[in-house]
C-alpha positions in Angstrom: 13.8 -9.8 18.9 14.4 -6.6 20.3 17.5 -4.9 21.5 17.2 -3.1 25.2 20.6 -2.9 25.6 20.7 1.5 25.1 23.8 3.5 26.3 23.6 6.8 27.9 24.0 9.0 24.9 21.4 7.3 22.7 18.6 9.6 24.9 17.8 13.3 24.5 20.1 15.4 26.4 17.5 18.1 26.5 16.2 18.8 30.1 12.8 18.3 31.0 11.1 21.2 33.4 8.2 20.6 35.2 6.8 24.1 36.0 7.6 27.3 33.4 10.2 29.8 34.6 9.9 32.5 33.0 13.9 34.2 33.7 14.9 30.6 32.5 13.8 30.4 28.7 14.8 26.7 28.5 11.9 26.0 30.4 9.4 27.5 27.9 11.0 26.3 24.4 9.5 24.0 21.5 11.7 20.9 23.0 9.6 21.0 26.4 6.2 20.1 24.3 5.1 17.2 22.0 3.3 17.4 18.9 0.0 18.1 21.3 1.1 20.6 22.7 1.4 18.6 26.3 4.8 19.1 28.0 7.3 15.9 28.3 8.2 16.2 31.9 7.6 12.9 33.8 7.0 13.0 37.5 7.8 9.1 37.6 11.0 9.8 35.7 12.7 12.6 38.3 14.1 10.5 40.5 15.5 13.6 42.7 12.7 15.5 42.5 13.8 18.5 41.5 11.1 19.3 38.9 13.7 18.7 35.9 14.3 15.3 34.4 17.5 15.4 33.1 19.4 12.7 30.1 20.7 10.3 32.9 17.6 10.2 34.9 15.5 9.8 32.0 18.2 6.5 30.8 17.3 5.4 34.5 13.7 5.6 33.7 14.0 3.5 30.5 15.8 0.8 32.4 13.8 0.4 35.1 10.4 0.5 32.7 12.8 -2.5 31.0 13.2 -4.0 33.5 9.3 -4.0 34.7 8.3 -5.0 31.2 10.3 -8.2 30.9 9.4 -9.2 34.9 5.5 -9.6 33.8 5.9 -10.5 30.2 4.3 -13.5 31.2 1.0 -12.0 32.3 0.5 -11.0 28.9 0.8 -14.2 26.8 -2.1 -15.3 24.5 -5.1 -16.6 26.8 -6.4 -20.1 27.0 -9.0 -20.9 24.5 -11.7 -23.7 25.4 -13.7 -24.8 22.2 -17.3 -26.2 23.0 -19.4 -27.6 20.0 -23.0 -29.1 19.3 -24.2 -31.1 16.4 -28.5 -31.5 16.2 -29.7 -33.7 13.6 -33.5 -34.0 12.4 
């Protein structure tokens, strides 16, 4: 089983930017990119859309995915398997 009960401080409080400001250099550092080099900021996840995804909107965002995941759990159960078979003799 898995445990989806998460409390606020068990996510990143870093701040994710959307666009680079350069008099702001929070915006530009190592934390705002993965490992690919692709920055972290999700549009789907700033909720106020303010361009920054801050620690309690992105706690928001893991709830409601949650939430989503276990409402169509059931479209995703092993499919039904009909099993057909022929015997010729000679």
């Amino acid at each position: 089983g898995r445990v989806f009960n998460r409390q606020l401080g068990d996510f990143n409080s870093t701040t994710y930017y959307d666009k680079v400001v350069f008099e702001n250099p929070t915006t530009y550092s190592a934390s705002q990119y993965d490992s690919y080099g692709n920055r972290i900021y999700n549009a789907a996840a700033d909720f106020d859309k303010n361009g920054a995804v801050t620690q309690s909107e992105t706690y928001e965002a893991y709830y409601r995915y949650v939430e989503d995941a276990l409402k169509f759990r059931g479209n995703f159960r092993a499919p039904r398997t009909v099993t057909f078979g022929m015997l010729f003799r000679f």
